[in-house]
C-alpha positions, 0 to 999 in steps of 0.5 A: 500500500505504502508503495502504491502512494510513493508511486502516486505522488512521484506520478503526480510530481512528474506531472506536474514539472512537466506542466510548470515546464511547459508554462511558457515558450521561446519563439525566435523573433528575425530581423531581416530587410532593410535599415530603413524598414527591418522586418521582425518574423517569428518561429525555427525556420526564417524561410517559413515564418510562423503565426504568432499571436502577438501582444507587443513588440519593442526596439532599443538602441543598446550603448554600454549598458544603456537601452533607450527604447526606439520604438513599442507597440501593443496590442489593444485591449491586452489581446494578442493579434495573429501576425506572421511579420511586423515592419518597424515603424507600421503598426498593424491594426489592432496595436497601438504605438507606445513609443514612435519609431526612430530612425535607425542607424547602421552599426548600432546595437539594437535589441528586438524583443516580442512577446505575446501568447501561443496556442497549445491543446491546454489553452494559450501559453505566455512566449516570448523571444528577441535578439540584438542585432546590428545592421552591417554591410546591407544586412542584419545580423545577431550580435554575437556573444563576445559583442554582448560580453564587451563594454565600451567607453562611450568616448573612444569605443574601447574595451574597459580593463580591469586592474588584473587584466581581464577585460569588463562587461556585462551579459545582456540575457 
């Protein structure tokens, strides 16, 4: 008897995990298209983007350790809007913009991060997803992890150097 409860409840906490585990999702957010209207896609595969029901989108110029918002938009009403692509600088109907688009600079950090709600078979899901990216040589591309870990002199661009000779940063997440 005794085991048959110890089988129970270890079922039952498997459950569980799995449930909290599966609370929310990640979905990637692309950046491609031109430096005047970069175009943010979603899901695994950049050729076949998916349906995202999404309820905000938000841009950063990234300095140092500085992010000053570019441009934000939500949806209406706190519900998400089914949208395969999102034009900066466009609000797609049912969004309102939160922080007007700037213009965007190439060479400059920027951080895209999406948010909104996905559809599973037990109800809608929060996800979330983005990127830095930067805009070089008539591209966008992600900004790397050595890029992320440097951090820079507002004045001359270059690395700060800690007294033992190991180079400064911060980890952006």
């Amino acid at each position: 008897m005794r085991r048959g409860a110890v089988l129970r409840a270890g079922t039952t906490l498997a459950a569980a995990a799995a449930m909290l585990a599966a609370c929310s999702a990640m979905i990637p957010v692309r950046i491609s298209g031109s430096l005047e209207q970069p175009i943010a896609t979603f899901g695994l595969d950049p050729a076949k983007p998916e349906k995202a029901c999404l309820g905000g989108i938000a841009v950063h110029e990234r300095s140092n350790a500085m992010m000053r918002p570019i441009w934000s938009i939500e949806a209406r009403g706190r519900n998400c809007r089914s949208l395969r692509q999102v034009v900066y600088g466009q609000t797609p109907d049912g969004f309102d913009a939160t922080v007007e688009a700037a213009p965007l600079k190439p060479g400059v950090r920027y951080s895209v991060f999406g948010y909104g709600r996905t559809g599973g078979p037990l109800g809608r899901l929060p996800w979330r997803g983005g990127d830095e990216v930067v805009f070089e040589s008539g591209q966008w591309r992600p900004v790397t992890a050595q890029e992320r870990g440097l951090r820079v002199d507002a004045g001359d661009e270059t690395p700060h150097q800690r007294p033992n000779g190991r180079r400064g940063g911060f980890h952006s997440g």
